[in-house]
DSSP file (Angstrom, degrees, kcal/mol; ACC not computed):
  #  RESIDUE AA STRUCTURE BP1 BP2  ACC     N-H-->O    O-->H-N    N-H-->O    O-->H-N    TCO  KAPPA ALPHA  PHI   PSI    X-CA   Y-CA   Z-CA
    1    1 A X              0   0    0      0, 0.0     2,-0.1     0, 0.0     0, 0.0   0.000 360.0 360.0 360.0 143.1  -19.0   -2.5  -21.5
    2    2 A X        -     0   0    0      1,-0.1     2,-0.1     6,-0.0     3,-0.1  -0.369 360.0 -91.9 -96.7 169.5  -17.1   -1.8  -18.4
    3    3 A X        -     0   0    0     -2,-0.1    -1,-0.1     1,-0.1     5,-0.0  -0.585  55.1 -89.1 -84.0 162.9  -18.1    1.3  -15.8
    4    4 A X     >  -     0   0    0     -2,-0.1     4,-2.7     1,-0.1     5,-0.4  -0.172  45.6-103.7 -75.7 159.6  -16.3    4.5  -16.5
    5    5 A X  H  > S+     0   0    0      1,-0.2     4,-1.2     2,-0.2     5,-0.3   0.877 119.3  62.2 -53.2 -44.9  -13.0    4.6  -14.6
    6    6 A X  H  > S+     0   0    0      1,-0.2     4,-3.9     2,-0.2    -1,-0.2   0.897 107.9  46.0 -44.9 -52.6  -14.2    7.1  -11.8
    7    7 A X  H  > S+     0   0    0      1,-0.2     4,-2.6     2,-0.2     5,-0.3   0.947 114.8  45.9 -39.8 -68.6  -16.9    4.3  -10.8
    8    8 A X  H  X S+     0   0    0     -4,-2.7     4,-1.1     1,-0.2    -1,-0.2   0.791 111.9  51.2 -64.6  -7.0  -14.4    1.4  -10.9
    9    9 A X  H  X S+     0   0    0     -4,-1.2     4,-3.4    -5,-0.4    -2,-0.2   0.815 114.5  45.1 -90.4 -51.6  -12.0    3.5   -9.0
   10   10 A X  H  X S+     0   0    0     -4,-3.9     4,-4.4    -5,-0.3    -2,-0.2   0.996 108.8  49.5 -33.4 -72.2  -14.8    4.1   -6.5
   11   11 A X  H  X S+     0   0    0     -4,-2.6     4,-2.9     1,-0.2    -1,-0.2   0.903 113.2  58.5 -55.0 -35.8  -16.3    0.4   -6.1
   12   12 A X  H  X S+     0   0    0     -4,-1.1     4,-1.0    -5,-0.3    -1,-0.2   0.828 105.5  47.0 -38.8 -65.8  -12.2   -0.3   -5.5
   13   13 A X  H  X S+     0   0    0     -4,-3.4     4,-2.9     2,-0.2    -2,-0.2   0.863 109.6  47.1 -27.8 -70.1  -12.1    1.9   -2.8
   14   14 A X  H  X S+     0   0    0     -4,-4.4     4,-1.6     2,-0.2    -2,-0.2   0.868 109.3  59.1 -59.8 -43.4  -15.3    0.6   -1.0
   15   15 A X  H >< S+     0   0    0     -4,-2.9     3,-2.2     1,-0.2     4,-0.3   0.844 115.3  36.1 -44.1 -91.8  -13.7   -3.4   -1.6
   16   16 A X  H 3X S+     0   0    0     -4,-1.0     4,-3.2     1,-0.3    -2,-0.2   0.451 113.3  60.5 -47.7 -47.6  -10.5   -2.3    0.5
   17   17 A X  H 3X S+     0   0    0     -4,-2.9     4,-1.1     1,-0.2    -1,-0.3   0.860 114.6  39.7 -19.1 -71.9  -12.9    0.0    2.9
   18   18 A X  H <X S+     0   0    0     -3,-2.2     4,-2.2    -4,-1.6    -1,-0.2   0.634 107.2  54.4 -70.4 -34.9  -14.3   -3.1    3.6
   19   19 A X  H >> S+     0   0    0     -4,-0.3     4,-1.6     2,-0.2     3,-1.0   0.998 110.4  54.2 -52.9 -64.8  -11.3   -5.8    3.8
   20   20 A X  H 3X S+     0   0    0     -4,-3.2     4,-5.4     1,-0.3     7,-0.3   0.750 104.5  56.5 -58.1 -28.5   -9.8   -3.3    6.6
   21   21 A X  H 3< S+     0   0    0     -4,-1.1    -1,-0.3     1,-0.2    -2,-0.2   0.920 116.0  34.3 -25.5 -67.6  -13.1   -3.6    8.4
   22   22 A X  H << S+     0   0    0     -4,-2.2     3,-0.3    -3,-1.0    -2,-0.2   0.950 128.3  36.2 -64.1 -49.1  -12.7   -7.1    8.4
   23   23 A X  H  < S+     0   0    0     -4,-1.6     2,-0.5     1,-0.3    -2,-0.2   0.963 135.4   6.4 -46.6 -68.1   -8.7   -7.2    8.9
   24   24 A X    ><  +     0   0    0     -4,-5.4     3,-1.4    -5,-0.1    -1,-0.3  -0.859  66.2 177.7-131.4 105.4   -8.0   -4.4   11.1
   25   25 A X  T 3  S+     0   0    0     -2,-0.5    -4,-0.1    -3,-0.3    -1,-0.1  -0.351  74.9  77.3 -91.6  49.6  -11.3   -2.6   12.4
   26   26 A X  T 3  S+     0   0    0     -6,-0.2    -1,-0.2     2,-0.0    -5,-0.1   0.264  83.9  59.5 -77.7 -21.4   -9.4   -0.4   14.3
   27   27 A X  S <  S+     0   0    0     -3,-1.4    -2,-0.1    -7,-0.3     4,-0.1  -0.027 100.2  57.4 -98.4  37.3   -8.5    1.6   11.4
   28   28 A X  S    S+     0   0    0     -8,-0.1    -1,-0.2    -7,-0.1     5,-0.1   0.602 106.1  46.9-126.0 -18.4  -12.1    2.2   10.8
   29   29 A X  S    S+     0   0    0      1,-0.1    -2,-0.2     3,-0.1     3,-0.1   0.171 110.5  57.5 -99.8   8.1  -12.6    3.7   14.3
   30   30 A X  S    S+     0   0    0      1,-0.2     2,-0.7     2,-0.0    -3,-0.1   0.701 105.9  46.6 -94.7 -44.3   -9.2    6.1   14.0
   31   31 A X  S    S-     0   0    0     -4,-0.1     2,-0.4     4,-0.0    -1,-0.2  -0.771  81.7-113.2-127.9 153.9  -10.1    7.8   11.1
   32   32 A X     >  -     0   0    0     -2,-0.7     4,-2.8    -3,-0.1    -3,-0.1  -0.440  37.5-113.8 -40.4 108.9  -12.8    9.6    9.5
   33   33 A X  H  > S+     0   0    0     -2,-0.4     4,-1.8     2,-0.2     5,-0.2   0.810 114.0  38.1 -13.0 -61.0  -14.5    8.0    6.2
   34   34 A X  H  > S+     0   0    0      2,-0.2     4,-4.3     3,-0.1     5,-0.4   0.949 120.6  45.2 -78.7 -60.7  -13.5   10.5    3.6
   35   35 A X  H  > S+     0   0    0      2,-0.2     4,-3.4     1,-0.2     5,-0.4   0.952 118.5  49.6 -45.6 -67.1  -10.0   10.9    5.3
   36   36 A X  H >X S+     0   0    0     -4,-2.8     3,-2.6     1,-0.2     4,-0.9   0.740 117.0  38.2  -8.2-106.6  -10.3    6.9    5.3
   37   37 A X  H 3X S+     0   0    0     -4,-1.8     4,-3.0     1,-0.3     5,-0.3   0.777 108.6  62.3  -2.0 -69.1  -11.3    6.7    1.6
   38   38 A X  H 3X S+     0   0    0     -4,-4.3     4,-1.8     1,-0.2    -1,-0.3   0.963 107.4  47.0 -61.4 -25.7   -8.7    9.6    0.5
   39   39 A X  H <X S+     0   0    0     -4,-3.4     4,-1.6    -3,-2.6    -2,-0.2   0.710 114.5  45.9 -98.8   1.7   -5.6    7.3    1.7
   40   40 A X  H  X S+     0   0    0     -4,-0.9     4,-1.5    -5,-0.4     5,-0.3   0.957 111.3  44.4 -44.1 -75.6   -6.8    4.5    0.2
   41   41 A X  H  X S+     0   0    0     -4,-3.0     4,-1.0     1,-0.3    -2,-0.2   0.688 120.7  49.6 -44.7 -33.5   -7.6    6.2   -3.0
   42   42 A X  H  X S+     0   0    0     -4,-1.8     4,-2.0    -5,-0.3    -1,-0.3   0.959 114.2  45.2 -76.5 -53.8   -3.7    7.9   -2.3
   43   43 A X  H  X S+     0   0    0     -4,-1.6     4,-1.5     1,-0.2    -2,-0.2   0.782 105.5  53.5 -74.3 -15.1   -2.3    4.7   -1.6
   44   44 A X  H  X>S+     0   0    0     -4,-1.5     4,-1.9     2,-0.2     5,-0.7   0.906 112.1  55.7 -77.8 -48.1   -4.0    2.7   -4.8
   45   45 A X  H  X5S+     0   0    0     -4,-1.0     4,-2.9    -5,-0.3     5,-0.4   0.951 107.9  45.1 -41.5 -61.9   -2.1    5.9   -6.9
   46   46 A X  H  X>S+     0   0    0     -4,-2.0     4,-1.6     1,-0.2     5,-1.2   0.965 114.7  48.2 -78.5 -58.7    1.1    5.1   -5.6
   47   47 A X  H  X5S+     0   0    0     -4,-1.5     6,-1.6     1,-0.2     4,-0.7   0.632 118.7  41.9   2.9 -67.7    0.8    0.9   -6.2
   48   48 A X  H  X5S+     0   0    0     -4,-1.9     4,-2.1     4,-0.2    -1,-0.2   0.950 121.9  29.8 -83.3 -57.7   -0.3    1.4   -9.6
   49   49 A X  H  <<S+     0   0    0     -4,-2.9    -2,-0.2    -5,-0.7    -1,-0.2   0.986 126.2  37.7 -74.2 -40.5    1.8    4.1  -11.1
   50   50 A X  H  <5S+     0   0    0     -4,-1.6    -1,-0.2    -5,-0.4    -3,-0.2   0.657 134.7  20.5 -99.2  -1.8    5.0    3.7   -9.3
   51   51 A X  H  <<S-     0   0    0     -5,-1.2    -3,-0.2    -4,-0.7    -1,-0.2   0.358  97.5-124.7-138.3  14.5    5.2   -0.1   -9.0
   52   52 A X     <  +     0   0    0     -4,-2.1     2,-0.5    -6,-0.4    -4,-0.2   0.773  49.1 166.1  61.2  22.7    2.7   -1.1  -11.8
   53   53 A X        +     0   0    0     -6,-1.6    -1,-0.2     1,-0.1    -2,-0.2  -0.769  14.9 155.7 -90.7 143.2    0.5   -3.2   -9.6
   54   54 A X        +     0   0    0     -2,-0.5     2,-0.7    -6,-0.1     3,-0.1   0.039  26.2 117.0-146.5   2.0   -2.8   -4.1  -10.7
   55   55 A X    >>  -     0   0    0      1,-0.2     3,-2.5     2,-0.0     4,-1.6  -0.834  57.9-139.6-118.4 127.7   -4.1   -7.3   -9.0
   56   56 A X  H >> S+     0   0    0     -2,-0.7     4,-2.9     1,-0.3     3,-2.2   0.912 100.4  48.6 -47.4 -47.7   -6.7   -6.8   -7.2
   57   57 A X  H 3> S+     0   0    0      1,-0.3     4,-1.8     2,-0.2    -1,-0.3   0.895 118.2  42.8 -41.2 -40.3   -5.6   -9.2   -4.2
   58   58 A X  H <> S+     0   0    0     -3,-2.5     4,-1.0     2,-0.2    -1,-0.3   0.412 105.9  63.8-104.7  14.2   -2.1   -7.4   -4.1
   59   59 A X  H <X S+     0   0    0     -3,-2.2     4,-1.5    -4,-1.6     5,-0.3   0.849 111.3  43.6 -79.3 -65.7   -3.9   -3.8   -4.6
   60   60 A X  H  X S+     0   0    0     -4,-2.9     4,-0.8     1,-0.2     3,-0.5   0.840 112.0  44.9 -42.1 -61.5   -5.2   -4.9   -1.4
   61   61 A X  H >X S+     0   0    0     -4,-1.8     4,-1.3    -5,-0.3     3,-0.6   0.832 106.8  59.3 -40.2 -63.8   -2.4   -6.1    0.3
   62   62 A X  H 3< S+     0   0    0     -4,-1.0     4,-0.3     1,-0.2    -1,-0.2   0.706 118.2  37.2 -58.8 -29.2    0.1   -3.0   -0.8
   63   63 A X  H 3< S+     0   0    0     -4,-1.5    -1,-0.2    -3,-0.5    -2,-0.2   0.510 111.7  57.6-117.0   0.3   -2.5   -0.7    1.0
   64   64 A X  H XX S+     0   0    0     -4,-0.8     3,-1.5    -3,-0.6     4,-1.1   0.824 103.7  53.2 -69.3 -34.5   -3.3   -3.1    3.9
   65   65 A X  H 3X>S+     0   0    0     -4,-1.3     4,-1.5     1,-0.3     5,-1.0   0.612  93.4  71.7 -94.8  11.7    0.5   -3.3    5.0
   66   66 A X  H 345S+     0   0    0     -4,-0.3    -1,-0.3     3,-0.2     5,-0.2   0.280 110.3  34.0 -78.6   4.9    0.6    0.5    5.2
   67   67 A X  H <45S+     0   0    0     -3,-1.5    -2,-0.2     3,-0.2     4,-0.2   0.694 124.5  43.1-114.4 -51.8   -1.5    0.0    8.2
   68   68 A X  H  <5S+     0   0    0     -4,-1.1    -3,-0.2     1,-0.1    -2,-0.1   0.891 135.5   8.9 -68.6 -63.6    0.0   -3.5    9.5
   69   69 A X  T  <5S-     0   0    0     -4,-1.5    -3,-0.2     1,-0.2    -1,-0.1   0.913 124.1 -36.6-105.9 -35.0    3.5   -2.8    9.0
   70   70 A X    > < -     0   0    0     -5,-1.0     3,-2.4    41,-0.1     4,-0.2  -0.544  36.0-121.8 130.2 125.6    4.3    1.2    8.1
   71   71 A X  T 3  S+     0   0    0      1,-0.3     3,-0.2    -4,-0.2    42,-0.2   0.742 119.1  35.7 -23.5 -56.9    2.9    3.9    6.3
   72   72 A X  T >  S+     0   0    0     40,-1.9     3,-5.4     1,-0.2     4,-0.4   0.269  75.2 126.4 -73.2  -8.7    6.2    3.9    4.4
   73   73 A X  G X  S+     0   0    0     -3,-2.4     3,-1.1    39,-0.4    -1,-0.2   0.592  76.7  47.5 -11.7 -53.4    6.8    0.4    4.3
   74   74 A X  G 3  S+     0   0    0     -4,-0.2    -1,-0.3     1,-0.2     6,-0.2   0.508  93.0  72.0 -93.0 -17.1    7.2    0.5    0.5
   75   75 A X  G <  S+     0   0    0     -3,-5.4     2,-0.3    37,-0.1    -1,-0.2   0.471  72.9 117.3 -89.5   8.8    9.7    3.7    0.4
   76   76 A X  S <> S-     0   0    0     -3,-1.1     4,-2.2    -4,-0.4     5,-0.4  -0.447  73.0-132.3 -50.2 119.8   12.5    0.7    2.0
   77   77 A X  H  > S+     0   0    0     -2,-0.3     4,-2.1     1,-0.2    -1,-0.2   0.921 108.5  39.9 -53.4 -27.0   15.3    0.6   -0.9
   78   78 A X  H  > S+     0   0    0      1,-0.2     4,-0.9     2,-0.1    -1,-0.2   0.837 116.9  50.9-105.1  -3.0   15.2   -3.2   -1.0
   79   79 A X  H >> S+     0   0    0      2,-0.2     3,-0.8    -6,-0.2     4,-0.7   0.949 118.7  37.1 -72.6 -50.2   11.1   -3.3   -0.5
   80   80 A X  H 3< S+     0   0    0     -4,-2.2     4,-0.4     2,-0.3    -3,-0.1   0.802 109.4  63.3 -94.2 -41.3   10.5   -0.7   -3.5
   81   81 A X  H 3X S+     0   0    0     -4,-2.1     4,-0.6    -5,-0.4    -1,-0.3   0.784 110.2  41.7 -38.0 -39.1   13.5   -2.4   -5.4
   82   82 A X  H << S+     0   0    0     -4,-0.9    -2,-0.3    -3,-0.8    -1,-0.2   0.612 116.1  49.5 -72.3 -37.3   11.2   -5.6   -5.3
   83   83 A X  T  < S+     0   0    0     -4,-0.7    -2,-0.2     1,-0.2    -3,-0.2   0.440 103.6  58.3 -97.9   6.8    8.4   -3.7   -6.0
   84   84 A X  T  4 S+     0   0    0     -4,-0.4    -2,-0.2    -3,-0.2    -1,-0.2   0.720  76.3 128.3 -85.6 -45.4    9.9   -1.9   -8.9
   85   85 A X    ><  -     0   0    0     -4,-0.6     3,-1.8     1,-0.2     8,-0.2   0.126  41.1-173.2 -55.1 120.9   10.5   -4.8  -10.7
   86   86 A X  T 3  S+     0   0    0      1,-0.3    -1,-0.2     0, 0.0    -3,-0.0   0.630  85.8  68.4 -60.2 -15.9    9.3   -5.2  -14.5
   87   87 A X  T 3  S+     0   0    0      1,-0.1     2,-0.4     2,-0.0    -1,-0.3   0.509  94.3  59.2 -92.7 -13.8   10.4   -8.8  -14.3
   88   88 A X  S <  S-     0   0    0     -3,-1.8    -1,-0.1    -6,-0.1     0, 0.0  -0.959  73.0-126.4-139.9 147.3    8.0  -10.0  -11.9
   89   89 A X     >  -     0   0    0     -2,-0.4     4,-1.5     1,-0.1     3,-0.1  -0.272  47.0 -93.2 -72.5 172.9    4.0  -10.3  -11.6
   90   90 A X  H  > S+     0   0    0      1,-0.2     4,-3.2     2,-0.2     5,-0.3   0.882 127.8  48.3 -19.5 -69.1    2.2   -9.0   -8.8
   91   91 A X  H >> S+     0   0    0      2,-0.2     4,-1.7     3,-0.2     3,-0.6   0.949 108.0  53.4 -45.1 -66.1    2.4  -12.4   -7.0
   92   92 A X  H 3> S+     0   0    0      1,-0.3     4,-2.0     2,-0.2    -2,-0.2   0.914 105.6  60.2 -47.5 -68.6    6.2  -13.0   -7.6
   93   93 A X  H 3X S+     0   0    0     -4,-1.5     4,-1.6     2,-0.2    -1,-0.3   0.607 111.9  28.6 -54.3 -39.1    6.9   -9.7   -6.1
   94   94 A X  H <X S+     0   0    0     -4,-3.2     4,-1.1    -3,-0.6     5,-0.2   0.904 116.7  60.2-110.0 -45.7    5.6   -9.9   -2.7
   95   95 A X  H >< S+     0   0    0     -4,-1.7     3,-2.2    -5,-0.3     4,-0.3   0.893 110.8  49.1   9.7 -76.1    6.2  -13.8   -2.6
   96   96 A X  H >< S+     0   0    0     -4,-2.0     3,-1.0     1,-0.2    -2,-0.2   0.840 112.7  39.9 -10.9 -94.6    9.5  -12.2   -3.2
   97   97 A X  H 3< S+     0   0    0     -4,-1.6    -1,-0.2     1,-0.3    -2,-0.2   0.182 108.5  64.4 -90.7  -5.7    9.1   -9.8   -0.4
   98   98 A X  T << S+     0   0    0     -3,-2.2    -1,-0.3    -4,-1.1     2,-0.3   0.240  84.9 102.8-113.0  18.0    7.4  -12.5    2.0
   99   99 A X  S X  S-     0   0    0     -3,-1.0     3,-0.9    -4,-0.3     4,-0.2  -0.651  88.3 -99.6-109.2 173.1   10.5  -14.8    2.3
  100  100 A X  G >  S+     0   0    0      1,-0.3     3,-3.6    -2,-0.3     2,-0.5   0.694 115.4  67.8 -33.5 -53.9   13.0  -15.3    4.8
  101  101 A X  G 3  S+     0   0    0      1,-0.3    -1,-0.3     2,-0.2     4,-0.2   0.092 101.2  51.7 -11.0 -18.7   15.5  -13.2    3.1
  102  102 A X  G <>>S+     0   0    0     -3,-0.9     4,-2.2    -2,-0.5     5,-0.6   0.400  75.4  96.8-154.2 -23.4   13.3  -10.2    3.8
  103  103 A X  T <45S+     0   0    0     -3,-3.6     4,-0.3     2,-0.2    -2,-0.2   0.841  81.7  50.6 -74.5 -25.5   12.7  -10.4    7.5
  104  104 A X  T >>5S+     0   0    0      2,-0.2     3,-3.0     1,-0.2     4,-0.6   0.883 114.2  59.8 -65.5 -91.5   15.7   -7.8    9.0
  105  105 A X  H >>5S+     0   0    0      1,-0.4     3,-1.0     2,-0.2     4,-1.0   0.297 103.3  44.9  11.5 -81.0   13.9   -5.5    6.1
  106  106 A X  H 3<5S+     0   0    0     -4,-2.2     4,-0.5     1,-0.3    -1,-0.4   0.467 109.2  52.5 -48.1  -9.1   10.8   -5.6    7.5
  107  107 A X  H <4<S+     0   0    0     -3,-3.0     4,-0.3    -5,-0.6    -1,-0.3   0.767 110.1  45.3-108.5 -10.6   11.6   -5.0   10.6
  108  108 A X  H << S+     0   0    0     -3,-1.0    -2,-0.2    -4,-0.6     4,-0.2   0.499 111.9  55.2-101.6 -17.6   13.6   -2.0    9.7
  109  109 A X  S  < S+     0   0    0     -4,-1.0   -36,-0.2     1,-0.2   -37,-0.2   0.713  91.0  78.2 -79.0 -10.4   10.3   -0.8    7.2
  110  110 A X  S    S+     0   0    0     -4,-0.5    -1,-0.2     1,-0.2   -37,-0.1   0.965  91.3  44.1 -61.1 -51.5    8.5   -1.3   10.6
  111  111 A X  S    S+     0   0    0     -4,-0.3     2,-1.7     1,-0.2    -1,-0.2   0.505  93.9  96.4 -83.1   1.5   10.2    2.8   12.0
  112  112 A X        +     0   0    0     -4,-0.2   -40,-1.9   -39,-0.0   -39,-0.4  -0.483  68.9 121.0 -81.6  68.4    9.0    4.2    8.2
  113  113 A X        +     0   0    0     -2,-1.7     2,-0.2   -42,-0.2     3,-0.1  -0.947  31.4  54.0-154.4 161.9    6.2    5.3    9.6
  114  114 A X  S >> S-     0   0    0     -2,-0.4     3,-1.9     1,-0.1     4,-0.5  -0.782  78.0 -40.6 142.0 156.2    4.2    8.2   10.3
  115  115 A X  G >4 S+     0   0    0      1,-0.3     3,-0.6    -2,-0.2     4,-0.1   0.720 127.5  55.9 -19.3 -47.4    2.0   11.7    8.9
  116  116 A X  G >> S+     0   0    0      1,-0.3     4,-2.1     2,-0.2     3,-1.3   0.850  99.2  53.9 -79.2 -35.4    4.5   12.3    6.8
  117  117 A X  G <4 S+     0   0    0     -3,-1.9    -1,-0.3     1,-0.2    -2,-0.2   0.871  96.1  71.3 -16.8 -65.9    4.5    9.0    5.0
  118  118 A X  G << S+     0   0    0     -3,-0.6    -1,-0.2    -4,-0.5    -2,-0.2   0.364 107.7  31.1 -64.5  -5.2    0.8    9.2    4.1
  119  119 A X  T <4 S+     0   0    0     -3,-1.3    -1,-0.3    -4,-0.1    -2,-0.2   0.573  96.5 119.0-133.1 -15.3    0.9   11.6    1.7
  120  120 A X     <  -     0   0    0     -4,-2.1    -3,-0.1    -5,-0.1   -74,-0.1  -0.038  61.0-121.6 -17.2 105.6    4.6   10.7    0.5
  121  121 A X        -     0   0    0      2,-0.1     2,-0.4     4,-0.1     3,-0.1   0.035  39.1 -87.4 -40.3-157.2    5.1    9.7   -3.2
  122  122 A X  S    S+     0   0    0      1,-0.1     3,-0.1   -76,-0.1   -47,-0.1  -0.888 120.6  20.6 -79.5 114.0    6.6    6.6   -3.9
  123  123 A X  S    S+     0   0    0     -2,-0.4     2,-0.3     1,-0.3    -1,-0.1   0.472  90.9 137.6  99.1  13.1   10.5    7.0   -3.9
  124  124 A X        -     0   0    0     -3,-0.1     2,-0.8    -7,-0.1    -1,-0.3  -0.655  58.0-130.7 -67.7 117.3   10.3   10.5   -1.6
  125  125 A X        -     0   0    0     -2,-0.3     2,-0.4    -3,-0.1    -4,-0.1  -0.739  24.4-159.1 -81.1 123.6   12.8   10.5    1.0
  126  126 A X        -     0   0    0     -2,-0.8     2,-0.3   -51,-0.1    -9,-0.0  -0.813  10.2-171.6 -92.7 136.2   10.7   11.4    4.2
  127  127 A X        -     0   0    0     -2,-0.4     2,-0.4   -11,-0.0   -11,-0.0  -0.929  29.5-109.4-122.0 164.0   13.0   12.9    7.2
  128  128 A X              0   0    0     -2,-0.3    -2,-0.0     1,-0.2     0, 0.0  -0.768 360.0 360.0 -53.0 110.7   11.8   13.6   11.1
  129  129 A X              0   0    0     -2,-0.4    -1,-0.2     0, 0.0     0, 0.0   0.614 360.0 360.0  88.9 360.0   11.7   17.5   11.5
């Protein structure tokens, strides 16, 4: 029998908590724990429901590069196009999203970022001001 959802969604949390420790301990000295915790827990929401990700490794990943690269990274039209797709697993998709092809992208998902981001749906147009 598996643990009730709340639990797994917890224990979820605490993995990723712990990767950014290792990855970027800087974001563990900026923010607050629960504050921490709630934009995980915000960013695992948008992953799942609006781009149907589910593996753990690229659960991780989708809410690591919202530190790495931009909050908004993922609200890029051709980033979210890639991450919309029904046609491709987890894996394909940032494969996808990690090839040459991709790099002016990124580098323009770099300036999506910021407050306003963090609490953005998935597919929100965010403006300055």
């Amino acid at each position: 029998m598996g643990l009730p959802v709340a639990a797994q969604q917890d224990r979820l949390i605490a993995d990723i908590e712990a990767h950014l420790a290792s990855e970027q301990p800087l974001v563990l000295r900026a923010y607050p724990r629960g504050h921490l915790c709630s934009l995980i827990d915000h960013s695992l929401h948008i992953a799942r429901s609006r781009f149907g990700l589910s593996d753990l490794g690229h659960l991780k990943l989708f809410v690591d590069l919202r530190w790495r690269i931009s909050s908004g990274y993922f609200t890029h039209p051709d980033i979210a196009a890639v991450l919309s797709s029904k046609s491709m697993t987890d894996r394909q998709k940032f494969d996808r999203l990690a090839t040459p092809a991709f790099d002016d992208i990124w580098d323009a998902a770099e300036a999506l970022d910021g407050s306003a981001y963090w609490l953005a749906e998935a597919g929100t147009q965010v403006t300055d001001g």
